[in-house]
Chimera marker file (.cmm) of the C-alpha trace (Angstrom):
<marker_set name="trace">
<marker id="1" x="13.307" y="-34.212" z="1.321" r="1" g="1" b="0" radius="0.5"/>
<marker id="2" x="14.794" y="-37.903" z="0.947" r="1" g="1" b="0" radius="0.5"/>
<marker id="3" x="14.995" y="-39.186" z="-2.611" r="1" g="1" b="0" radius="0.5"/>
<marker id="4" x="12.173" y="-41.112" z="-3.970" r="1" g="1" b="0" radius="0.5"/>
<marker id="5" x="8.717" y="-39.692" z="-5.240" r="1" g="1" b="0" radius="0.5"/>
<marker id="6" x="9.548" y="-35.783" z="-5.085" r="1" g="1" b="0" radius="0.5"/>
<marker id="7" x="12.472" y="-34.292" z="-5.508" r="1" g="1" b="0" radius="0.5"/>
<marker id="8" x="13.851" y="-31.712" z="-2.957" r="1" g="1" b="0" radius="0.5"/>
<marker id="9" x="13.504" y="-28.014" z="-3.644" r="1" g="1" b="0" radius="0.5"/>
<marker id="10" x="16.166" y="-26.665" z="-4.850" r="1" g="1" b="0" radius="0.5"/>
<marker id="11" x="17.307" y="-23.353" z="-5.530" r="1" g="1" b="0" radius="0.5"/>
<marker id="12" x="17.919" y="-24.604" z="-9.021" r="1" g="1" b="0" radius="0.5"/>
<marker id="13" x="14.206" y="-25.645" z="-9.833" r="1" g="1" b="0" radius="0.5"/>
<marker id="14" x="13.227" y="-22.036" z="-8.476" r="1" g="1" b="0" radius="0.5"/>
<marker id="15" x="15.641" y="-20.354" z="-10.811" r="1" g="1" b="0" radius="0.5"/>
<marker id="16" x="14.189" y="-22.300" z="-13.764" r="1" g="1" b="0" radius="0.5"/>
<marker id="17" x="10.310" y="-21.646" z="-12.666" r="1" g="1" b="0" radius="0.5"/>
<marker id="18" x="11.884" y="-18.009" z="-13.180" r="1" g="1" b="0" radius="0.5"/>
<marker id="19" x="13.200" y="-18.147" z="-16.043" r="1" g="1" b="0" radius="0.5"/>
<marker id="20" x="10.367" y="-20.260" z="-17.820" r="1" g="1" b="0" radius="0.5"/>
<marker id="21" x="7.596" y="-18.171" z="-16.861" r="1" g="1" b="0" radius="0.5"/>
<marker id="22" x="9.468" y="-14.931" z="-15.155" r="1" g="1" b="0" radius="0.5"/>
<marker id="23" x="5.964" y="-12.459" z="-15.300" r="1" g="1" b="0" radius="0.5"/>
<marker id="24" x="3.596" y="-15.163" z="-13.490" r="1" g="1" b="0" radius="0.5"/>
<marker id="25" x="6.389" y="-16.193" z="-10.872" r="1" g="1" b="0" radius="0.5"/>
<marker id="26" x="6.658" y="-12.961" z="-9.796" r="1" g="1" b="0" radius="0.5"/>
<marker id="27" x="3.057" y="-12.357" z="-9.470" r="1" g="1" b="0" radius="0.5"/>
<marker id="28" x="2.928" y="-15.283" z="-7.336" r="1" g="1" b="0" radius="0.5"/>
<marker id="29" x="5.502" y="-14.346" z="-5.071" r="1" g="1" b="0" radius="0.5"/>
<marker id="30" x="4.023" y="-10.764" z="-4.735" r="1" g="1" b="0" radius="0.5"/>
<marker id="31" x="0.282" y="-12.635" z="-4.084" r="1" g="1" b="0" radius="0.5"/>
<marker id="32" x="2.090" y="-14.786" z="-1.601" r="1" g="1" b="0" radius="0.5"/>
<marker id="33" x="3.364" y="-12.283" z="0.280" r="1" g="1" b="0" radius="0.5"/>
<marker id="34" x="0.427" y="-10.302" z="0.601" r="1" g="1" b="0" radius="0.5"/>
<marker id="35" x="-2.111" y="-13.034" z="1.408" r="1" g="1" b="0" radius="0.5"/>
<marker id="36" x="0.341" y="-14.392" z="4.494" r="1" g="1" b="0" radius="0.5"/>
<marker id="37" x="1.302" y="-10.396" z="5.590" r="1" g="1" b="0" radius="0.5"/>
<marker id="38" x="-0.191" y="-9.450" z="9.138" r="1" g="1" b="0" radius="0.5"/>
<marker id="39" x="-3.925" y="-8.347" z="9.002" r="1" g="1" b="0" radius="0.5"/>
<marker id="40" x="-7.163" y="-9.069" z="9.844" r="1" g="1" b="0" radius="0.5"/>
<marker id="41" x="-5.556" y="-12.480" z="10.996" r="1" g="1" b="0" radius="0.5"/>
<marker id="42" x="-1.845" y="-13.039" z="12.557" r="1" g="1" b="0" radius="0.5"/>
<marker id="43" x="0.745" y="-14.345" z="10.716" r="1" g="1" b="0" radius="0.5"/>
<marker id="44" x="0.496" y="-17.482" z="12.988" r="1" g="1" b="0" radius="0.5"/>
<marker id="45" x="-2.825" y="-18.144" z="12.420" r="1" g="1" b="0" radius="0.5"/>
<marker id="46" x="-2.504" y="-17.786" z="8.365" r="1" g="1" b="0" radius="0.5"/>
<marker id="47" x="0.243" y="-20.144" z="8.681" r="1" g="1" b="0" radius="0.5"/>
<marker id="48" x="-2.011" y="-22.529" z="10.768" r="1" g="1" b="0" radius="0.5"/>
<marker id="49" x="-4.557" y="-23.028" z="8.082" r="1" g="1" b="0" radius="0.5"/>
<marker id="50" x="-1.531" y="-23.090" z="5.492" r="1" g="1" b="0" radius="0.5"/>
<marker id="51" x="-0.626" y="-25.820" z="7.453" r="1" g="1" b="0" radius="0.5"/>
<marker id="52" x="-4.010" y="-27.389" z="7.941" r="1" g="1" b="0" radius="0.5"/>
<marker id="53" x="-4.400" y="-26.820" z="4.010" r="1" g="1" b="0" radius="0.5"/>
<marker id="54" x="-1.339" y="-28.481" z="2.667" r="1" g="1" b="0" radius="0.5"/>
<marker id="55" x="-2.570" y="-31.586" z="4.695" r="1" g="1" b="0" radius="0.5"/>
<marker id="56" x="-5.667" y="-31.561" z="2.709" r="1" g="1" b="0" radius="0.5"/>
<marker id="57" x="-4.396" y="-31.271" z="-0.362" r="1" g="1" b="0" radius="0.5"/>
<marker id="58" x="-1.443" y="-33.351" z="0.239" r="1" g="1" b="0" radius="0.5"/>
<marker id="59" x="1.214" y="-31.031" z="-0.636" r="1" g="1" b="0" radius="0.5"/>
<marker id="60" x="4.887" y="-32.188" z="1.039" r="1" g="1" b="0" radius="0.5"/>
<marker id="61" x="6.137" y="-29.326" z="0.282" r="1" g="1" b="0" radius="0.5"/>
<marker id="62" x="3.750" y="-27.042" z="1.533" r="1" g="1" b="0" radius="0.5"/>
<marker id="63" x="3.841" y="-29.230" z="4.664" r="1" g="1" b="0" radius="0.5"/>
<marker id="64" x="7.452" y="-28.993" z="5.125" r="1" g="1" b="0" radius="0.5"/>
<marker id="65" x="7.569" y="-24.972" z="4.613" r="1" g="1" b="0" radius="0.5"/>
<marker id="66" x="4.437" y="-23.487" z="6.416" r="1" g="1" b="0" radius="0.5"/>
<marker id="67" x="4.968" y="-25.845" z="9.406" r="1" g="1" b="0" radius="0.5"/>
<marker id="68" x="8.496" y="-23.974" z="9.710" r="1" g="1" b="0" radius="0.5"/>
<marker id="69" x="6.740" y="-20.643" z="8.893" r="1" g="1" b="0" radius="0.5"/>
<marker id="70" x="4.165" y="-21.150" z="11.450" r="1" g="1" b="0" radius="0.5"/>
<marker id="71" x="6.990" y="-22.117" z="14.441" r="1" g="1" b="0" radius="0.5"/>
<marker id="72" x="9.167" y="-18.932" z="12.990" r="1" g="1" b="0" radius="0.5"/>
<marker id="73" x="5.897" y="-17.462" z="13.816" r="1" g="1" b="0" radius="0.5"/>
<marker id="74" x="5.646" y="-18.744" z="17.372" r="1" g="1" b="0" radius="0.5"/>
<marker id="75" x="3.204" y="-21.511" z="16.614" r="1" g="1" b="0" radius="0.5"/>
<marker id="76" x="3.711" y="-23.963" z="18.979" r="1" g="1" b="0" radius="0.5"/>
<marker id="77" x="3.894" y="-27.803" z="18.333" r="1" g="1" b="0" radius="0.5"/>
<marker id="78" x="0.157" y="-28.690" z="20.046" r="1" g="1" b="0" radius="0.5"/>
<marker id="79" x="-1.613" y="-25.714" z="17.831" r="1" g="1" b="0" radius="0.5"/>
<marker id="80" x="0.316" y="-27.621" z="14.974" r="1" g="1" b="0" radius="0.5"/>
<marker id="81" x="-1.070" y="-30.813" z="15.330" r="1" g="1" b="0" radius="0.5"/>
<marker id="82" x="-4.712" y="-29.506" z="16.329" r="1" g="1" b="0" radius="0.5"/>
<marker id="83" x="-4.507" y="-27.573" z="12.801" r="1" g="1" b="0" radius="0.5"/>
<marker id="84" x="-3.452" y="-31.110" z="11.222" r="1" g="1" b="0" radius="0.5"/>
<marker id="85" x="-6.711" y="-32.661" z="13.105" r="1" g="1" b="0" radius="0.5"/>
<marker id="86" x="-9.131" y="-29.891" z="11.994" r="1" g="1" b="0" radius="0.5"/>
<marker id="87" x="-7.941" y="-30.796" z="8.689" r="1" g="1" b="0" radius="0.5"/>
<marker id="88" x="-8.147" y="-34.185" z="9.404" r="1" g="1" b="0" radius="0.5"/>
<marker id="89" x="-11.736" y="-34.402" z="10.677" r="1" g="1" b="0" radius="0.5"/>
<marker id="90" x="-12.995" y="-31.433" z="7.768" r="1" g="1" b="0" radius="0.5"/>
<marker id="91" x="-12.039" y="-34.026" z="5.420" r="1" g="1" b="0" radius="0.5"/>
<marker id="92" x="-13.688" y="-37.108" z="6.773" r="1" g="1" b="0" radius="0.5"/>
<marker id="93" x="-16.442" y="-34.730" z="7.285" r="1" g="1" b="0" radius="0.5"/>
<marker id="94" x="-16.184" y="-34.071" z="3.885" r="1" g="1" b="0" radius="0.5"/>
<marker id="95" x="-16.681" y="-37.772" z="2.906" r="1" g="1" b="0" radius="0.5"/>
<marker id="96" x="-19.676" y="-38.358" z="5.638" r="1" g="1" b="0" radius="0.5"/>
<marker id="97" x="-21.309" y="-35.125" z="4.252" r="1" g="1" b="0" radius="0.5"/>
<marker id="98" x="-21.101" y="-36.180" z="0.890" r="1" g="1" b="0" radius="0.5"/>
<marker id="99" x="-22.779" y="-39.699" z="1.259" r="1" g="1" b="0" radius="0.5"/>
<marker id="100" x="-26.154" y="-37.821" z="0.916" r="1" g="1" b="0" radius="0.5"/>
<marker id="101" x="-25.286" y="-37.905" z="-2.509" r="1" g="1" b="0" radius="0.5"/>
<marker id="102" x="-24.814" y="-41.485" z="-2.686" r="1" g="1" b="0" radius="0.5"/>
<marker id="103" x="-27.653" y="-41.973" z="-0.754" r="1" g="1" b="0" radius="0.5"/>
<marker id="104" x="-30.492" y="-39.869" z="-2.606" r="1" g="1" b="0" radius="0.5"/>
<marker id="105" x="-28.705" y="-41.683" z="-6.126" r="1" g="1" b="0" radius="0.5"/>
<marker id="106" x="-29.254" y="-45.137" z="-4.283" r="1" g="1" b="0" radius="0.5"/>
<marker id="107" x="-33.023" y="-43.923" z="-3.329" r="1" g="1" b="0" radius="0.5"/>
<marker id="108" x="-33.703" y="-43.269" z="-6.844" r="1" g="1" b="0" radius="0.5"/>
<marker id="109" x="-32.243" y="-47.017" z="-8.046" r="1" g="1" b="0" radius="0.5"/>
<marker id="110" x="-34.376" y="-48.778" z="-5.342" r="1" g="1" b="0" radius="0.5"/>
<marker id="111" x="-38.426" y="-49.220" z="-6.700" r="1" g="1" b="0" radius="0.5"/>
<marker id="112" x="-40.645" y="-47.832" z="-3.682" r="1" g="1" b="0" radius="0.5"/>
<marker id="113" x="-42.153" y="-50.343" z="-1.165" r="1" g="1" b="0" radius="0.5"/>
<marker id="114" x="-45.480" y="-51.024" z="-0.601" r="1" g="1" b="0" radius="0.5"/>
<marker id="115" x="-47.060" y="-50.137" z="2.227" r="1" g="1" b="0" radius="0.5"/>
<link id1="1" id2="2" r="1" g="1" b="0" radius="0.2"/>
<link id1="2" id2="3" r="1" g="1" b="0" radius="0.2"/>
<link id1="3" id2="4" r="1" g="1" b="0" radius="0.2"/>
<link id1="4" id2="5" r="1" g="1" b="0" radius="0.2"/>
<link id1="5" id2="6" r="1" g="1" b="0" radius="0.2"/>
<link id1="6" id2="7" r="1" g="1" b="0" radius="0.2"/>
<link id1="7" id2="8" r="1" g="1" b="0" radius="0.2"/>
<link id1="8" id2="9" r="1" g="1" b="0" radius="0.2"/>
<link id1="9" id2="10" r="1" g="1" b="0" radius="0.2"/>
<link id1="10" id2="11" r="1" g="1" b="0" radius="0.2"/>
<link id1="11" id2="12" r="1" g="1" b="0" radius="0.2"/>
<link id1="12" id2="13" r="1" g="1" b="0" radius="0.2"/>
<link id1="13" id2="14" r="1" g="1" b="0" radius="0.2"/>
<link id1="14" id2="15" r="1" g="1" b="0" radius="0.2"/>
<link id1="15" id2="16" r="1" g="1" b="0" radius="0.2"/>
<link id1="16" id2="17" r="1" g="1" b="0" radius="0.2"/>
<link id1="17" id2="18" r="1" g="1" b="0" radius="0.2"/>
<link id1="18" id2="19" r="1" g="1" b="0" radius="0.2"/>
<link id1="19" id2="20" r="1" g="1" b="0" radius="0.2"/>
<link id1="20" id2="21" r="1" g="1" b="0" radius="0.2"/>
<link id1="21" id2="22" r="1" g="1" b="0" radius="0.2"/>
<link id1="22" id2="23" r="1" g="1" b="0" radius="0.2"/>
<link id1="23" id2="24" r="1" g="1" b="0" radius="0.2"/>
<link id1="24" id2="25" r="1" g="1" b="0" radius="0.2"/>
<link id1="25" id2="26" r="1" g="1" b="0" radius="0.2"/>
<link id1="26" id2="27" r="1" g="1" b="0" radius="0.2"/>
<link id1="27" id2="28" r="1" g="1" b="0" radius="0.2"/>
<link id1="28" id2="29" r="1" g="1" b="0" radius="0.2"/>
<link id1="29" id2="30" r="1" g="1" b="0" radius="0.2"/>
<link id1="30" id2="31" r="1" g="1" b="0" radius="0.2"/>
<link id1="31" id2="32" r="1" g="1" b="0" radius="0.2"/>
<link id1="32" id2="33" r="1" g="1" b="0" radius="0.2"/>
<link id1="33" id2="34" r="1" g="1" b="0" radius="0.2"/>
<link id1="34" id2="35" r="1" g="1" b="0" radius="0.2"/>
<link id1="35" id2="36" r="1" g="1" b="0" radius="0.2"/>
<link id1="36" id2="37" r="1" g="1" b="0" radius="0.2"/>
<link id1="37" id2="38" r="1" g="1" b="0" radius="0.2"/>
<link id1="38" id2="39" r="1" g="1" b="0" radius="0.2"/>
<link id1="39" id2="40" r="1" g="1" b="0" radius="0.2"/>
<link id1="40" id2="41" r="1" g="1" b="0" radius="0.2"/>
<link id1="41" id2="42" r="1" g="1" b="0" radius="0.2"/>
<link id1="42" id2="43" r="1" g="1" b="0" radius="0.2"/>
<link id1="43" id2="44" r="1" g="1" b="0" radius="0.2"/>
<link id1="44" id2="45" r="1" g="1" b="0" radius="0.2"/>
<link id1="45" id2="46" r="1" g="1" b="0" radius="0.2"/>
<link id1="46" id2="47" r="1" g="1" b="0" radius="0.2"/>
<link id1="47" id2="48" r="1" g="1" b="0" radius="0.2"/>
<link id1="48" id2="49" r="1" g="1" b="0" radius="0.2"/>
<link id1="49" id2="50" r="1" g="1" b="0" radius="0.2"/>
<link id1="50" id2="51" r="1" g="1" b="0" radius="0.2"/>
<link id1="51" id2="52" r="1" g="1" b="0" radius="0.2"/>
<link id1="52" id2="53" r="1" g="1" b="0" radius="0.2"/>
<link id1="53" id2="54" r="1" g="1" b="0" radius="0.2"/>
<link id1="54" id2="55" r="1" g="1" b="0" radius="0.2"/>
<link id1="55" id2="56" r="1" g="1" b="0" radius="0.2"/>
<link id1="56" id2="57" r="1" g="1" b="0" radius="0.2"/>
<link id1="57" id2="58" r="1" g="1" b="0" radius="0.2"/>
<link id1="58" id2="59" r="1" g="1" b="0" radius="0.2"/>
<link id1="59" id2="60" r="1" g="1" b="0" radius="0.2"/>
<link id1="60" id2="61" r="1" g="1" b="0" radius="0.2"/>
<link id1="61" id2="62" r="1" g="1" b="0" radius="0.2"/>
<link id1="62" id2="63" r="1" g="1" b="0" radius="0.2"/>
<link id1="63" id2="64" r="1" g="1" b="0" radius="0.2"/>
<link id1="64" id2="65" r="1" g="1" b="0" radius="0.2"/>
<link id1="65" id2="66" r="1" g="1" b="0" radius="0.2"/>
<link id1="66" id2="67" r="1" g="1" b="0" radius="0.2"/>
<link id1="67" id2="68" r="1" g="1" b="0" radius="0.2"/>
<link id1="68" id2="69" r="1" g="1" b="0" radius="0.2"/>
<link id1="69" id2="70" r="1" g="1" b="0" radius="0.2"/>
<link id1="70" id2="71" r="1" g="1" b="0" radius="0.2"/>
<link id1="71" id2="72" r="1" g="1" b="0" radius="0.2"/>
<link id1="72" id2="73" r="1" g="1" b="0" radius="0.2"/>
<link id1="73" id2="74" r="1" g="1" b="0" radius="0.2"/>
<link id1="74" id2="75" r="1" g="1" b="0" radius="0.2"/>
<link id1="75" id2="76" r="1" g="1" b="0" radius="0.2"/>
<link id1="76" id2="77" r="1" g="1" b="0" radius="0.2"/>
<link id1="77" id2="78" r="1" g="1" b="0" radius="0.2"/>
<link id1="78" id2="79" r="1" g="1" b="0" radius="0.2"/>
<link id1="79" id2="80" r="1" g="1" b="0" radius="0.2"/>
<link id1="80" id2="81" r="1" g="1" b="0" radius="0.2"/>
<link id1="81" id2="82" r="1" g="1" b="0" radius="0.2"/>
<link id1="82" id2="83" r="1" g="1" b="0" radius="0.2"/>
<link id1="83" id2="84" r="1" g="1" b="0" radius="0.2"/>
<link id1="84" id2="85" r="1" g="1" b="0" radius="0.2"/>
<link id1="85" id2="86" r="1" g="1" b="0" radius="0.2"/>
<link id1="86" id2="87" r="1" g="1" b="0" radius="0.2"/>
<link id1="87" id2="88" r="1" g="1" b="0" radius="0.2"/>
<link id1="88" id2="89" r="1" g="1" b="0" radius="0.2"/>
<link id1="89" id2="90" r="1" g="1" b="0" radius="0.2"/>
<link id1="90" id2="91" r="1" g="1" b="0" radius="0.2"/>
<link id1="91" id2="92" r="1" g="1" b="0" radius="0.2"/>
<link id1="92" id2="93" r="1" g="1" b="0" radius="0.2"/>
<link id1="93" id2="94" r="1" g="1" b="0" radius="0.2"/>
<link id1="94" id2="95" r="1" g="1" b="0" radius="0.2"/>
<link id1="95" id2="96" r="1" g="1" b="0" radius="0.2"/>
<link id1="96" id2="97" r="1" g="1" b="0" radius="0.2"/>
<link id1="97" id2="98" r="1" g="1" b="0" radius="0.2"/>
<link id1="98" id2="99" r="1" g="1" b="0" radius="0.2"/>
<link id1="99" id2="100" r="1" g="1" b="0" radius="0.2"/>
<link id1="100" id2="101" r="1" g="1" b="0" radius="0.2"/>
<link id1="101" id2="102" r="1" g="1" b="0" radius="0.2"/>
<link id1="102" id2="103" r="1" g="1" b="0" radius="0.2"/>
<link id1="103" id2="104" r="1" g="1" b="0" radius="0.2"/>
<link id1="104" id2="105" r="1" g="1" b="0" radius="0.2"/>
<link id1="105" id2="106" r="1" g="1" b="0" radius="0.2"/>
<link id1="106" id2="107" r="1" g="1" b="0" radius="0.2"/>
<link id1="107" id2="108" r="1" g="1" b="0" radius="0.2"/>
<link id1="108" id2="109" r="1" g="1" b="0" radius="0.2"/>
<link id1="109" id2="110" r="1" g="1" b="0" radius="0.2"/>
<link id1="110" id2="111" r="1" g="1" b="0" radius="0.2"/>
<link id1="111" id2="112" r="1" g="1" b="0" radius="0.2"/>
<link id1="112" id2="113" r="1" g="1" b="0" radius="0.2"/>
<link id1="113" id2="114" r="1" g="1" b="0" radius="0.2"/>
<link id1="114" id2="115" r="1" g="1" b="0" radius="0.2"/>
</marker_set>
């Protein structure tokens, strides 16, 4: 990852997160592997909505390692960037969705009309 805003992720900052907090790293590593293991859904498909996920939420990091999980996975580069549009359009649907909230506040601030 080029310098600036986040650092790149090292082996180094892993070993610390280990040493700092050895019990919970390992429990997330363990819950990790178990929520992206082959079941009910491929491994390319959990690493689709990993992928579609860390666009949401914004995560570079996440970005950078699930997109080259999902290719190691034989995800190919068009059911990448459909994953990054679902995301893209769940979140703008998100916003539109969420104007009814704006809207019903907005009803209550405007008096009624008279008819």
């Amino acid at each position: 990852m080029s310098e600036g805003m986040y650092p790149a992720a090292t082996v180094e900052f892993a070993k610390r997160r280990r040493e700092l907090t050895p019990d919970a790293e390992a429990a997330f590593q363990a819950f990790s592997q178990t929520v992206f293991a082959e079941g009910a859904l491929p491994v390319k498909v959990k690493q689709l909505i990993a992928v579609a996920v860390a666009h949401v939420t914004q995560c570079p990091y996440c970005i950078k390692g699930h997109t080259k999980a999902a290719l190691r996975h034989g995800a190919s580069q068009q059911e990448l960037m459909e994953a990054i549009w679902v995301a893209a359009e769940m979140r703008a649907g998100g916003a539109y969705a969420h104007s009814a909230l704006a809207l019903e506040e907005m009803a209550k601030a405007t008096p009624p009309k008279d008819t």
